[in-house]
C-alpha positions as YAML, in Angstrom:
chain: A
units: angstrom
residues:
- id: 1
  name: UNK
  ca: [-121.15, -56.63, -0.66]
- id: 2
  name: UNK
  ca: [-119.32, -53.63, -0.24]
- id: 3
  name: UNK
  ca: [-117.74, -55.28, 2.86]
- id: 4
  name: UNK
  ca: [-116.11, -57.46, 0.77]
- id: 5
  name: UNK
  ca: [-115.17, -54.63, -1.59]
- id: 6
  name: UNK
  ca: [-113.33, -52.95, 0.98]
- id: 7
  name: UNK
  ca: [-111.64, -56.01, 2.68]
- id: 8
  name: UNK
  ca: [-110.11, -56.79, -1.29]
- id: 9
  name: UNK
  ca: [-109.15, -52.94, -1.43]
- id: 10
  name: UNK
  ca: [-107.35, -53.42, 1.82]
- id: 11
  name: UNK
  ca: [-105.25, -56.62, 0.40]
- id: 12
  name: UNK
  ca: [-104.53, -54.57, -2.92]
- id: 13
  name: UNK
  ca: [-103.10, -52.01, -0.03]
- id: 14
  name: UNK
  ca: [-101.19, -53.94, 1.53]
- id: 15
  name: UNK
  ca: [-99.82, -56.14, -0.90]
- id: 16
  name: UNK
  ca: [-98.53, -52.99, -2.69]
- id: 17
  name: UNK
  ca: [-97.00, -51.77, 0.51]
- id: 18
  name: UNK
  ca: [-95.31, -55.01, 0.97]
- id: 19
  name: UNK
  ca: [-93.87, -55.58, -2.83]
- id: 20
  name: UNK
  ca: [-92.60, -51.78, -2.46]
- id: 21
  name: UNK
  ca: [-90.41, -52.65, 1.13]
- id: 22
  name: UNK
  ca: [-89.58, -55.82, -0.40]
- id: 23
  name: UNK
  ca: [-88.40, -54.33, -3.58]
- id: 24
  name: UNK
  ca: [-86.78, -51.11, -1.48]
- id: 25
  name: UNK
  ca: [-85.21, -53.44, 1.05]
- id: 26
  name: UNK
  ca: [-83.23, -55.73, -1.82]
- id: 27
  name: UNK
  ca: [-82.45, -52.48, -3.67]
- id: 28
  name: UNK
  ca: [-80.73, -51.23, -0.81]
- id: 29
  name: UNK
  ca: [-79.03, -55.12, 0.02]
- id: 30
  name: UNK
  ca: [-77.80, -55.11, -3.43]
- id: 31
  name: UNK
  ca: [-76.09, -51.37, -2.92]
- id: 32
  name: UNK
  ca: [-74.66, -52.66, 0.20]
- id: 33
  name: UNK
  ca: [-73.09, -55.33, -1.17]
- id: 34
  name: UNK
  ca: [-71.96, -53.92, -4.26]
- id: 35
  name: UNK
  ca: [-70.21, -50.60, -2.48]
- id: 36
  name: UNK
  ca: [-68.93, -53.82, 0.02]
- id: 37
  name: UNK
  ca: [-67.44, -55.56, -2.61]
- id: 38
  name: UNK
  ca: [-65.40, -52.51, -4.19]
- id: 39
  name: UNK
  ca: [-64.22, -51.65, -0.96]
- id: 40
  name: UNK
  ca: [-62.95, -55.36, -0.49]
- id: 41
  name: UNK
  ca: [-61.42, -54.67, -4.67]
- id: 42
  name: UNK
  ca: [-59.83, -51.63, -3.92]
- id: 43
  name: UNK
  ca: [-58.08, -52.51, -0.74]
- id: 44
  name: UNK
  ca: [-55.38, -54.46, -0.98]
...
């Protein structure tokens, strides 16, 4: 039983650590192709 307690705390872990990245990783696209996009404005 708690075997199986600490396998599901594990996936909770994890899962969190992988939503965060995920999240971190399009927050950071997003900047790059925003700051991308007024470079491309402001140049003529």
């Amino acid at each position: 039983m708690k075997k199986i307690q600490s396998i599901i705390l594990w996936l909770i872990i994890l899962f969190l650590v992988v939503t965060i990245s995920l999240y971190w990783d399009l927050g950071s696209l997003k900047g790059l192709i925003q700051s991308n996009y007024i470079i491309k404005c402001t140049l003529p």
